[in-house]
mmCIF entry with sequence, helices, sheets and N, C-alpha, C, O atoms, coordinates in Angstrom:
data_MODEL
# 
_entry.id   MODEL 
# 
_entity.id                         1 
_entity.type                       polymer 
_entity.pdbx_number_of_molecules   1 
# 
_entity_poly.entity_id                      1 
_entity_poly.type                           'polypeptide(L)' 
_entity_poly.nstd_linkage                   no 
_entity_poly.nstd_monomer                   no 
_entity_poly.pdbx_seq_one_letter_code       
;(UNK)(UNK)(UNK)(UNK)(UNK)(UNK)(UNK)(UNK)(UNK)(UNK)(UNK)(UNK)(UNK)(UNK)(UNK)(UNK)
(UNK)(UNK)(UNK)(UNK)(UNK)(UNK)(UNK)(UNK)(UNK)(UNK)(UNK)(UNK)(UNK)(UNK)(UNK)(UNK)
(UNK)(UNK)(UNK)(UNK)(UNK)(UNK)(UNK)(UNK)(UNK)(UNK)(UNK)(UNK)(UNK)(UNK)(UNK)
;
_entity_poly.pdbx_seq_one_letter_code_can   XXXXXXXXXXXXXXXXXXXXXXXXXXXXXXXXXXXXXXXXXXXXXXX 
_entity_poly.pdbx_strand_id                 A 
# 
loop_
_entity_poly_seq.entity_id 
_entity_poly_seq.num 
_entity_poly_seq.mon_id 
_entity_poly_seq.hetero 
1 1  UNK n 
1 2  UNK n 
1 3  UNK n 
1 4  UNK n 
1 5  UNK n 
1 6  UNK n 
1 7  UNK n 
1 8  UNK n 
1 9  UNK n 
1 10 UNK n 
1 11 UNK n 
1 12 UNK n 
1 13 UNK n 
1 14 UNK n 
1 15 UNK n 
1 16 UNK n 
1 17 UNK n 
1 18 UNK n 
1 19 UNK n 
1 20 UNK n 
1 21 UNK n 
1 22 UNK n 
1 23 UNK n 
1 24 UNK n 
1 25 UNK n 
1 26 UNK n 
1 27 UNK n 
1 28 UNK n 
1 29 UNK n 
1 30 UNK n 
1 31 UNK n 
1 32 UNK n 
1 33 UNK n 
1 34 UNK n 
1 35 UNK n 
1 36 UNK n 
1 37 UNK n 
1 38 UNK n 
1 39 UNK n 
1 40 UNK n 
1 41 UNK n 
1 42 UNK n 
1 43 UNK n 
1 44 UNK n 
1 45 UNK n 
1 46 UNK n 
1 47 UNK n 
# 
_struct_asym.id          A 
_struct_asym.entity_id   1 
# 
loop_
_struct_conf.conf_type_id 
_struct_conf.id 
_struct_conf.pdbx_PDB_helix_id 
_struct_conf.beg_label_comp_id 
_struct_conf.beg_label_asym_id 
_struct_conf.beg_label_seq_id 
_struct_conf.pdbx_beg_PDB_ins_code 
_struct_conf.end_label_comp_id 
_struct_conf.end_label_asym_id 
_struct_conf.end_label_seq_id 
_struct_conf.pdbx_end_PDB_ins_code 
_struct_conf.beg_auth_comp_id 
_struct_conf.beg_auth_asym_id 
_struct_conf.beg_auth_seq_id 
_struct_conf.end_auth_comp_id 
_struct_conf.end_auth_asym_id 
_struct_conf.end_auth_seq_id 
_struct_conf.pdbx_PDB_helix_class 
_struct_conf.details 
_struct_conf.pdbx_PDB_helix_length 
HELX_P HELX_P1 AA1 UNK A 3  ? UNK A 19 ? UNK A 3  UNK A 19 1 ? 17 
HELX_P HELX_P2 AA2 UNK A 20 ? UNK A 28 ? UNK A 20 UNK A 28 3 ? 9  
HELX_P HELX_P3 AA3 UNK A 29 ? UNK A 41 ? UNK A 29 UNK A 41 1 ? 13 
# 
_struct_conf_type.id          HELX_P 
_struct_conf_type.criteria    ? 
_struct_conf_type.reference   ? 
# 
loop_
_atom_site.group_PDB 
_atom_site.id 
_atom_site.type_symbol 
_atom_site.label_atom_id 
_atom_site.label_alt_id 
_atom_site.label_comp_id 
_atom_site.label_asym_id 
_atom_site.label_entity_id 
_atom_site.label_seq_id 
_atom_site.pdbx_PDB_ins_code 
_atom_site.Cartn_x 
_atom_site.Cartn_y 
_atom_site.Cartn_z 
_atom_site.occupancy 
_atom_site.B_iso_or_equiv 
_atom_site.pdbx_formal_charge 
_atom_site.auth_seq_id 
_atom_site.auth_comp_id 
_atom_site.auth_asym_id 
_atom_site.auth_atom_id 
_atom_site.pdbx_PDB_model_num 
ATOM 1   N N  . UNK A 1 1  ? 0.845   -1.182 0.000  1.00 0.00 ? 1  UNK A N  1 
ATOM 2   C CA . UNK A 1 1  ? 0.000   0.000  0.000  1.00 0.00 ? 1  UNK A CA 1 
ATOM 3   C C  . UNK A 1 1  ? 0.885   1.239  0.000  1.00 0.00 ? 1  UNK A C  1 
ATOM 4   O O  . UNK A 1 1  ? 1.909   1.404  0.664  1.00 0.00 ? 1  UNK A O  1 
ATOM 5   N N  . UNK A 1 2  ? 0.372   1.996  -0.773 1.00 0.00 ? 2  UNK A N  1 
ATOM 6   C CA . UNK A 1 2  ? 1.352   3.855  -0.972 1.00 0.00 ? 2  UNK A CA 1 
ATOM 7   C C  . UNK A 1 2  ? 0.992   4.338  -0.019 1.00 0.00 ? 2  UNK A C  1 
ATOM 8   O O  . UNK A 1 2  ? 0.135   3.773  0.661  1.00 0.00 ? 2  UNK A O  1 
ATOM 9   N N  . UNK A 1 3  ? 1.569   5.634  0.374  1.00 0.00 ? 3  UNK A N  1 
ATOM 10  C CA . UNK A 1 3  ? 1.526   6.070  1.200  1.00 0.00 ? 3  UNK A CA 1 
ATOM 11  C C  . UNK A 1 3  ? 0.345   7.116  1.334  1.00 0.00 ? 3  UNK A C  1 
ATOM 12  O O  . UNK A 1 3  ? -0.279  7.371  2.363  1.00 0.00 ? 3  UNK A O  1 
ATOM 13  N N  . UNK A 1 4  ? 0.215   7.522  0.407  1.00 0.00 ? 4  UNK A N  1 
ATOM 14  C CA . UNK A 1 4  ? -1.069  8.055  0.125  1.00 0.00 ? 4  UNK A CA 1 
ATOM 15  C C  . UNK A 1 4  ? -2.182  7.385  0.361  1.00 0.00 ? 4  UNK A C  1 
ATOM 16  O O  . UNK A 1 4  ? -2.978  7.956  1.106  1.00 0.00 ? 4  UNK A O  1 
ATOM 17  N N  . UNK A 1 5  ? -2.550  6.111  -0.139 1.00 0.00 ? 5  UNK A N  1 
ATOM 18  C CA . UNK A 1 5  ? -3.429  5.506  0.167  1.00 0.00 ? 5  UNK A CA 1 
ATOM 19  C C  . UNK A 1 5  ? -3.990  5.445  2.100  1.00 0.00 ? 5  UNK A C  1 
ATOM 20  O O  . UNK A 1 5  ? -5.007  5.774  2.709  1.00 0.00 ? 5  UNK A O  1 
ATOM 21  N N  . UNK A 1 6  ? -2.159  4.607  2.610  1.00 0.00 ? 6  UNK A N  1 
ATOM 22  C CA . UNK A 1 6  ? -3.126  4.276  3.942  1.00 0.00 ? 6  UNK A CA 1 
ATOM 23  C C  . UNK A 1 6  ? -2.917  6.084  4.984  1.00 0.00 ? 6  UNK A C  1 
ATOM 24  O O  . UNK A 1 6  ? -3.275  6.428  6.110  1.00 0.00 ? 6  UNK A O  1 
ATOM 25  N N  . UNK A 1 7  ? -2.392  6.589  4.185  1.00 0.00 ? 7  UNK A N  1 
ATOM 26  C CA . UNK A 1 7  ? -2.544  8.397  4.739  1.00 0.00 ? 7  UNK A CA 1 
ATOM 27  C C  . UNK A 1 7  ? -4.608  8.254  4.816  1.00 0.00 ? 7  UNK A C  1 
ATOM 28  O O  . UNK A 1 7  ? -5.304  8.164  5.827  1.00 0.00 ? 7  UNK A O  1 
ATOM 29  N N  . UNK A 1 8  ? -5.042  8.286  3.380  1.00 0.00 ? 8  UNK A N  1 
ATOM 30  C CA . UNK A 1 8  ? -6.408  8.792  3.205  1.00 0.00 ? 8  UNK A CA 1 
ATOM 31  C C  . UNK A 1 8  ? -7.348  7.613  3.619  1.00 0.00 ? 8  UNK A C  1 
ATOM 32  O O  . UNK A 1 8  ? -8.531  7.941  3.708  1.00 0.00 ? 8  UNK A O  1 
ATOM 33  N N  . UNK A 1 9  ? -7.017  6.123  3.928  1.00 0.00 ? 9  UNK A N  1 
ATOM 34  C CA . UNK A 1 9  ? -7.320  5.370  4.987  1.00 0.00 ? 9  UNK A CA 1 
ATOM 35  C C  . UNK A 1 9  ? -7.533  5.913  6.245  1.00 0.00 ? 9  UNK A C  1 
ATOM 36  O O  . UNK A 1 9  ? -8.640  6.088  6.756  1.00 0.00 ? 9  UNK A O  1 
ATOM 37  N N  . UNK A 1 10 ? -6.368  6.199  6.778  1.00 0.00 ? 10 UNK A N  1 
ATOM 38  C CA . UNK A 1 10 ? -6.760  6.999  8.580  1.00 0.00 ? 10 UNK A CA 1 
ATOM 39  C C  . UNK A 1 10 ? -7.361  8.063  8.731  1.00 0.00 ? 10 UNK A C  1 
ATOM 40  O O  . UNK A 1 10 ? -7.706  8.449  9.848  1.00 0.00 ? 10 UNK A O  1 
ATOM 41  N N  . UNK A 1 11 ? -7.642  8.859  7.418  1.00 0.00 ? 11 UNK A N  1 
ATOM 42  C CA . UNK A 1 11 ? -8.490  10.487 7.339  1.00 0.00 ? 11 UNK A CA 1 
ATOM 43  C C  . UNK A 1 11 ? -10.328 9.424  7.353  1.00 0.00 ? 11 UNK A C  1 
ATOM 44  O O  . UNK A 1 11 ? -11.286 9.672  8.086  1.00 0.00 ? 11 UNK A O  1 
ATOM 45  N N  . UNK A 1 12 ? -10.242 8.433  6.408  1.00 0.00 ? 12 UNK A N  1 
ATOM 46  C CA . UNK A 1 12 ? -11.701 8.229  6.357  1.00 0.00 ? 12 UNK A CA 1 
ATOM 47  C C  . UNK A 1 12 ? -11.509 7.476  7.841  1.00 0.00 ? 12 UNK A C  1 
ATOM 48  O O  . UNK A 1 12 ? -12.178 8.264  8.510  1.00 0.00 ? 12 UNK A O  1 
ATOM 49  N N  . UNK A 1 13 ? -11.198 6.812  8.475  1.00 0.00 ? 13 UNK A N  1 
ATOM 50  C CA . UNK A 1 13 ? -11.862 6.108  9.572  1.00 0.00 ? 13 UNK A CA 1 
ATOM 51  C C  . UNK A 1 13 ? -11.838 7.171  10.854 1.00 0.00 ? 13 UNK A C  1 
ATOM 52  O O  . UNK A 1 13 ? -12.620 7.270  11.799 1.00 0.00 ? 13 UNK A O  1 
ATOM 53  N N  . UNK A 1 14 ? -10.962 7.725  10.613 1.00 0.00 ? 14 UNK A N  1 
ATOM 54  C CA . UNK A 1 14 ? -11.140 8.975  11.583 1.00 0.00 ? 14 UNK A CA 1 
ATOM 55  C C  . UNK A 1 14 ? -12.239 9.863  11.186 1.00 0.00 ? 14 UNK A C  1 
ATOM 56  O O  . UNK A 1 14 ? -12.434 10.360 12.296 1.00 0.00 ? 14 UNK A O  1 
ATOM 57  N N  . UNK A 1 15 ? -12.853 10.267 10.643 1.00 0.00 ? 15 UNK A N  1 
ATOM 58  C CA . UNK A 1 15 ? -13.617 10.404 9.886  1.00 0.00 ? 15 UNK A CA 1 
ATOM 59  C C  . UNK A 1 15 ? -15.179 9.957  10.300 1.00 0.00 ? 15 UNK A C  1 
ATOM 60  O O  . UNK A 1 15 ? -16.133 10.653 10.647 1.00 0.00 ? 15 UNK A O  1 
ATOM 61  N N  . UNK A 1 16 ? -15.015 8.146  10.076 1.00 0.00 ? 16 UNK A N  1 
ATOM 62  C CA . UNK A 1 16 ? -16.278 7.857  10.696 1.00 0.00 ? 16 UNK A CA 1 
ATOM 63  C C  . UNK A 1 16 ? -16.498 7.264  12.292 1.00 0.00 ? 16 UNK A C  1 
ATOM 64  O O  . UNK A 1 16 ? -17.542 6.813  12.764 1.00 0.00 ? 16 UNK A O  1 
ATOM 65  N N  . UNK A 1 17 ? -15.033 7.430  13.033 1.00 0.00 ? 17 UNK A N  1 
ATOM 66  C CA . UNK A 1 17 ? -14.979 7.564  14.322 1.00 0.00 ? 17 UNK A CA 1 
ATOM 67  C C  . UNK A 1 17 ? -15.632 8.750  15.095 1.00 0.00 ? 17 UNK A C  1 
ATOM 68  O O  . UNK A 1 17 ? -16.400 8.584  16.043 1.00 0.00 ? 17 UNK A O  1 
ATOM 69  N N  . UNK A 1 18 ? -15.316 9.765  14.683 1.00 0.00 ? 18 UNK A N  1 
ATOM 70  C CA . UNK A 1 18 ? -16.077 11.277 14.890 1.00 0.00 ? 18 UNK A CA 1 
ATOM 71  C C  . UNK A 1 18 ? -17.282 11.016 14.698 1.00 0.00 ? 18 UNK A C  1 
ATOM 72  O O  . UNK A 1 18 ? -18.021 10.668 15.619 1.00 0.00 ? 18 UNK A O  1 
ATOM 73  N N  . UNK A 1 19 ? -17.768 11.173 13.170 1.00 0.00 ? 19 UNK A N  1 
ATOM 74  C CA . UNK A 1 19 ? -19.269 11.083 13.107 1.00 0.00 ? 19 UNK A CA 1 
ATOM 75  C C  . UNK A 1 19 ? -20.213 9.753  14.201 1.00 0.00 ? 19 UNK A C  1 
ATOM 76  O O  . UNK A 1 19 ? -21.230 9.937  14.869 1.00 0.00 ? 19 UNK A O  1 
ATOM 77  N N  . UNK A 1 20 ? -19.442 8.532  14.039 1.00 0.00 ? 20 UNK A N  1 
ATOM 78  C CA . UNK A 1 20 ? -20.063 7.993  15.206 1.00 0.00 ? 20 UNK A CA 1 
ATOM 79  C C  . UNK A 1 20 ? -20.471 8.530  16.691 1.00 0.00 ? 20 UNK A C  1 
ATOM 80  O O  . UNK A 1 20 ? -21.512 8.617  17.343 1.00 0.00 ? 20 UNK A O  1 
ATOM 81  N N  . UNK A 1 21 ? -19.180 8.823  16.863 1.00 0.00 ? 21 UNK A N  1 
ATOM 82  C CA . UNK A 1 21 ? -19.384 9.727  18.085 1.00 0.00 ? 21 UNK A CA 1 
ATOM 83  C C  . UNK A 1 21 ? -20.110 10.722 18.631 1.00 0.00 ? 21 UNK A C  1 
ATOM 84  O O  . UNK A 1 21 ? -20.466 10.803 19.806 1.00 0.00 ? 21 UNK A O  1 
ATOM 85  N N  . UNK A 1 22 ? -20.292 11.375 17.873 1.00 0.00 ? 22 UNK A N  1 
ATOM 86  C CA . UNK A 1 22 ? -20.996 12.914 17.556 1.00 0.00 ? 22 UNK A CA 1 
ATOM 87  C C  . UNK A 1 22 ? -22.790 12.096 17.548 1.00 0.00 ? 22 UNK A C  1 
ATOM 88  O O  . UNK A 1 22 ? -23.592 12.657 18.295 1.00 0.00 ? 22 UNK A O  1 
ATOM 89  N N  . UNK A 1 23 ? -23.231 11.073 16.879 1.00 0.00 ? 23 UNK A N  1 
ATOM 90  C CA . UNK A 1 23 ? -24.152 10.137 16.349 1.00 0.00 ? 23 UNK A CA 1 
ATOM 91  C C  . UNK A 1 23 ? -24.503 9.568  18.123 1.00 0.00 ? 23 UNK A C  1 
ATOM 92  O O  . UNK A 1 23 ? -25.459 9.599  18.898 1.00 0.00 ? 23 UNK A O  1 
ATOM 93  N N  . UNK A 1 24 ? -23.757 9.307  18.123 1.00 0.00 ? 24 UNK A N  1 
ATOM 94  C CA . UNK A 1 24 ? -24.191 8.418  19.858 1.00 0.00 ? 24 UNK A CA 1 
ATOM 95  C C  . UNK A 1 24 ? -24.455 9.908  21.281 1.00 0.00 ? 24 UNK A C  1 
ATOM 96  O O  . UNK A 1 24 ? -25.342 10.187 22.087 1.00 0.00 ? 24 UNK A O  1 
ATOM 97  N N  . UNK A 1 25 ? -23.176 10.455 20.918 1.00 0.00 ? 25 UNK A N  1 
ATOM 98  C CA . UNK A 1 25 ? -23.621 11.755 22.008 1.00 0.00 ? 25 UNK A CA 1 
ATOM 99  C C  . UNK A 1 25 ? -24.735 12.551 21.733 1.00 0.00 ? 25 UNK A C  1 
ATOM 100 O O  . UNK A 1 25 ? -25.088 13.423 22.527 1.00 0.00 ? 25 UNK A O  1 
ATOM 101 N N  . UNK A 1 26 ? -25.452 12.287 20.455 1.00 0.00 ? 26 UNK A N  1 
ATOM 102 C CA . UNK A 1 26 ? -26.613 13.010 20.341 1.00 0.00 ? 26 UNK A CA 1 
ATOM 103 C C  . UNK A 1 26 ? -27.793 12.341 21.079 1.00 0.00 ? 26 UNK A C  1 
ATOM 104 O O  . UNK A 1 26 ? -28.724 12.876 21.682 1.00 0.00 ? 26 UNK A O  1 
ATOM 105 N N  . UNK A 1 27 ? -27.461 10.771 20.838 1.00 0.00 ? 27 UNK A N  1 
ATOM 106 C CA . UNK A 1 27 ? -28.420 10.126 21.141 1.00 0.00 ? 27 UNK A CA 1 
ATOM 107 C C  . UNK A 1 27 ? -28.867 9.840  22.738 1.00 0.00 ? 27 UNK A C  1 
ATOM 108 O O  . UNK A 1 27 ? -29.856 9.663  23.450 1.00 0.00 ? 27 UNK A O  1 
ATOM 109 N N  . UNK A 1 28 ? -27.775 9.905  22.758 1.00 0.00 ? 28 UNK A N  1 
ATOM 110 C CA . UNK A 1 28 ? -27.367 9.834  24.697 1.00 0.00 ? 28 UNK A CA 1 
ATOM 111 C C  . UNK A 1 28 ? -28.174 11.182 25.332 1.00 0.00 ? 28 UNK A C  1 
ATOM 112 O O  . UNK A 1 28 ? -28.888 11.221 26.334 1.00 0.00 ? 28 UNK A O  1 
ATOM 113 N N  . UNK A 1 29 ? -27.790 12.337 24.346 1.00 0.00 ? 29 UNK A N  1 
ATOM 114 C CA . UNK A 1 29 ? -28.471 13.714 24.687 1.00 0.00 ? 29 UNK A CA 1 
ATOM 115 C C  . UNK A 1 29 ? -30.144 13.776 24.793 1.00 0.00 ? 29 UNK A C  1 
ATOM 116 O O  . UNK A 1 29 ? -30.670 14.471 25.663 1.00 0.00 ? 29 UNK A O  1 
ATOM 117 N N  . UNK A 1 30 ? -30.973 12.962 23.799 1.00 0.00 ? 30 UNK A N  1 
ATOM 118 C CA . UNK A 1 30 ? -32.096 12.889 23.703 1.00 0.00 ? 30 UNK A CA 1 
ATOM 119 C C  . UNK A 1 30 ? -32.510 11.956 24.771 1.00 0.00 ? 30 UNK A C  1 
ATOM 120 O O  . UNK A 1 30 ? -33.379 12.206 25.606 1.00 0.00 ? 30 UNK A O  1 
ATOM 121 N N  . UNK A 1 31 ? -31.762 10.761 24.679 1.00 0.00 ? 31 UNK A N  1 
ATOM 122 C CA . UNK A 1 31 ? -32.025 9.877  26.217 1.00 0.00 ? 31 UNK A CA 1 
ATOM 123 C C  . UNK A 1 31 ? -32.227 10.763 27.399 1.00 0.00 ? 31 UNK A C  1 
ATOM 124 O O  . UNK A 1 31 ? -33.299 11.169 27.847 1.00 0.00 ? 31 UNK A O  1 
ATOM 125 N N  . UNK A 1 32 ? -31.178 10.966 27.773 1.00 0.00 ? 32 UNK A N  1 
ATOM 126 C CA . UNK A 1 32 ? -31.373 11.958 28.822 1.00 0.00 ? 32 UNK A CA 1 
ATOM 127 C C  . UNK A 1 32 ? -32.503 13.468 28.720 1.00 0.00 ? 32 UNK A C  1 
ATOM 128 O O  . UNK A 1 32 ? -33.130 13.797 29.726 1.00 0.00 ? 32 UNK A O  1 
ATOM 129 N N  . UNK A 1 33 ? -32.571 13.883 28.038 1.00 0.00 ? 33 UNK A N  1 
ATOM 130 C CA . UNK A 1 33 ? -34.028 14.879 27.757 1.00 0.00 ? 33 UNK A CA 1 
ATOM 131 C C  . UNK A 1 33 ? -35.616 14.313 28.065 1.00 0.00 ? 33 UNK A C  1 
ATOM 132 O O  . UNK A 1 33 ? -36.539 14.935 28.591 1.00 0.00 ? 33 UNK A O  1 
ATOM 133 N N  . UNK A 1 34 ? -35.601 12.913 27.548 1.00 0.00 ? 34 UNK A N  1 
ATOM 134 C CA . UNK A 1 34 ? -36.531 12.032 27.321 1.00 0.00 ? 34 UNK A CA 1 
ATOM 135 C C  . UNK A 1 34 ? -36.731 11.763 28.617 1.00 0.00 ? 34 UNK A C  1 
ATOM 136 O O  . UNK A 1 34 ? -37.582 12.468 29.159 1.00 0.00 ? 34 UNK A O  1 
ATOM 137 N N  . UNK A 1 35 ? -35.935 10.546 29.607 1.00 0.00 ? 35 UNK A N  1 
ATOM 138 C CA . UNK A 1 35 ? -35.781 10.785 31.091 1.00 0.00 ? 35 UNK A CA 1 
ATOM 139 C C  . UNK A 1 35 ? -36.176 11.928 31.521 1.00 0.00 ? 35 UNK A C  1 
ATOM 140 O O  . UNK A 1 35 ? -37.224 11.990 32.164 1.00 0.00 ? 35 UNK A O  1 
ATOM 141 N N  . UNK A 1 36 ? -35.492 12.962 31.280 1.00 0.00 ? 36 UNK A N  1 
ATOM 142 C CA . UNK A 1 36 ? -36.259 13.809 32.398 1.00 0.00 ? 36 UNK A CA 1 
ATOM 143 C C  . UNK A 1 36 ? -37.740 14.372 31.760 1.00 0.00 ? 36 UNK A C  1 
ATOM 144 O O  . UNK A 1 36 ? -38.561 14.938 32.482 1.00 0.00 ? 36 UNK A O  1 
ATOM 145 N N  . UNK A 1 37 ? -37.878 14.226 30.861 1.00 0.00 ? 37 UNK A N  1 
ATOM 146 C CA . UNK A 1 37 ? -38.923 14.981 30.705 1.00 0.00 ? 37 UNK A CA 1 
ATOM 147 C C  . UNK A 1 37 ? -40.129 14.324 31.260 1.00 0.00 ? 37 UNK A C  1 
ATOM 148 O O  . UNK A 1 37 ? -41.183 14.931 31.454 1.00 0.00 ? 37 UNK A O  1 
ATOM 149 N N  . UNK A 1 38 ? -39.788 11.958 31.731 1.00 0.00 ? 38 UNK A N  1 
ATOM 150 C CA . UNK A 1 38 ? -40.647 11.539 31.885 1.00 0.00 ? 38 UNK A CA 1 
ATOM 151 C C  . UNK A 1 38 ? -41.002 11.750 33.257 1.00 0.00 ? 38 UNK A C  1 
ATOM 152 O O  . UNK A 1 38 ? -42.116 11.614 33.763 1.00 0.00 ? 38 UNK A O  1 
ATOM 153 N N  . UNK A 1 39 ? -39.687 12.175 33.927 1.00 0.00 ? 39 UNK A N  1 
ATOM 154 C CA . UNK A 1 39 ? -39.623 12.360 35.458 1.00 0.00 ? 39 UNK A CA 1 
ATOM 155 C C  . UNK A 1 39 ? -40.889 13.606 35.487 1.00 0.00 ? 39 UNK A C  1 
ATOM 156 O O  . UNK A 1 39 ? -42.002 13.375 35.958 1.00 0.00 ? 39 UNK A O  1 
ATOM 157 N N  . UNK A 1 40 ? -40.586 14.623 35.039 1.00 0.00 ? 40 UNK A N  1 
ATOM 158 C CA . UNK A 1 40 ? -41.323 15.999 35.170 1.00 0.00 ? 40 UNK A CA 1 
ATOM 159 C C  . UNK A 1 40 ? -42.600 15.594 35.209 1.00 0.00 ? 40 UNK A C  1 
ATOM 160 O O  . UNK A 1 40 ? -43.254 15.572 36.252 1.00 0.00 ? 40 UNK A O  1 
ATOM 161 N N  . UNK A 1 41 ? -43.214 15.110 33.641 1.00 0.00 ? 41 UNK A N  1 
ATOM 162 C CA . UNK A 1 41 ? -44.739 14.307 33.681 1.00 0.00 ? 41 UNK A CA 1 
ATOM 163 C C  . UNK A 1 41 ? -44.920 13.678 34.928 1.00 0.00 ? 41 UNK A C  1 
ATOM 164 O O  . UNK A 1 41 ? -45.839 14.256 35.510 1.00 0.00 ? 41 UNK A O  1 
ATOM 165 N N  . UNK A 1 42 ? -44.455 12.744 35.611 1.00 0.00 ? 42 UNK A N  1 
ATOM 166 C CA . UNK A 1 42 ? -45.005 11.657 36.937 1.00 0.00 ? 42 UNK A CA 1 
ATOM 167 C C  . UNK A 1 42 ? -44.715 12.654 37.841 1.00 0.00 ? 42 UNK A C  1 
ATOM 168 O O  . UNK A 1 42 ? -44.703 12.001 38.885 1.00 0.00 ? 42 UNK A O  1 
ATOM 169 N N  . UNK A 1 43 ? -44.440 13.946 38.194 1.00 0.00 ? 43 UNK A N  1 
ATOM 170 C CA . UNK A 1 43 ? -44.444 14.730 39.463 1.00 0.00 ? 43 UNK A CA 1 
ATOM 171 C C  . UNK A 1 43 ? -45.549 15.176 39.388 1.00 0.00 ? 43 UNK A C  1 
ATOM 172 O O  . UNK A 1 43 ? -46.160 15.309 40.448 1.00 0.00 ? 43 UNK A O  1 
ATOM 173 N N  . UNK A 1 44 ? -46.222 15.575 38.090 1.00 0.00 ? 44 UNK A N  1 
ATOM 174 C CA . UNK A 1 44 ? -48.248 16.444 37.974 1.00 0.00 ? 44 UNK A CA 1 
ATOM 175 C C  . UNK A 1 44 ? -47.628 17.697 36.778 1.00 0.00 ? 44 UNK A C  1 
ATOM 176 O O  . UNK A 1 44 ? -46.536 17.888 36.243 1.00 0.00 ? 44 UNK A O  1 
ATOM 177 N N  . UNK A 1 45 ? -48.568 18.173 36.742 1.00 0.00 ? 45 UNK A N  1 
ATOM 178 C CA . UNK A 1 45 ? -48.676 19.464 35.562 1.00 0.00 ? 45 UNK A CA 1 
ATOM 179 C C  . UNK A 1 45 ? -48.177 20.497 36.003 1.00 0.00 ? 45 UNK A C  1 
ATOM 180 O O  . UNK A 1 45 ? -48.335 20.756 37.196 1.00 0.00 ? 45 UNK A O  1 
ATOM 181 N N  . UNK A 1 46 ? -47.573 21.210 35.315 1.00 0.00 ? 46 UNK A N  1 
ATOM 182 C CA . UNK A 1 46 ? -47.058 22.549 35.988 1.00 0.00 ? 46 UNK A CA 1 
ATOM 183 C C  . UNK A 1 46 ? -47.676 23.457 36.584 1.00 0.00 ? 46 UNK A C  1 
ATOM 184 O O  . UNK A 1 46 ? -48.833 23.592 36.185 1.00 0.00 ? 46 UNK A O  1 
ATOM 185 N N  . UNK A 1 47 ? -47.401 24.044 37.278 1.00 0.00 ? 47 UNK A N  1 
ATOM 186 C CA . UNK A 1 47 ? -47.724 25.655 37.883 1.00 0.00 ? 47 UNK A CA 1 
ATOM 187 C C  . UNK A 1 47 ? -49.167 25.128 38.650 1.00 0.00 ? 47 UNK A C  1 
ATOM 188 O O  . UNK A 1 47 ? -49.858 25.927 39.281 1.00 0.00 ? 47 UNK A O  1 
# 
């Protein structure tokens, strides 16, 4: 393999290491929103 090649190898998997990441911390973010928002509902209605 050239060097070029496994260079633009480690740009794409780095690449879809990030976007995974970014992909799961979003999801983790909505988890947690979701949780609390179910907590809020089972305490009663606001105000």
């Amino acid at each position: 393999m050239e060097q070029a090649a496994i260079l633009d190898h480690q740009f794409r998997v780095a690449a879809y290491a990030i976007t995974w990441a970014i992909q799961l911390g979003y999801l983790a973010w909505l988890g947690l929103k979701w949780r609390a928002q179910k907590r809020a509902a089972a305490r009663g209605p606001r105000g």
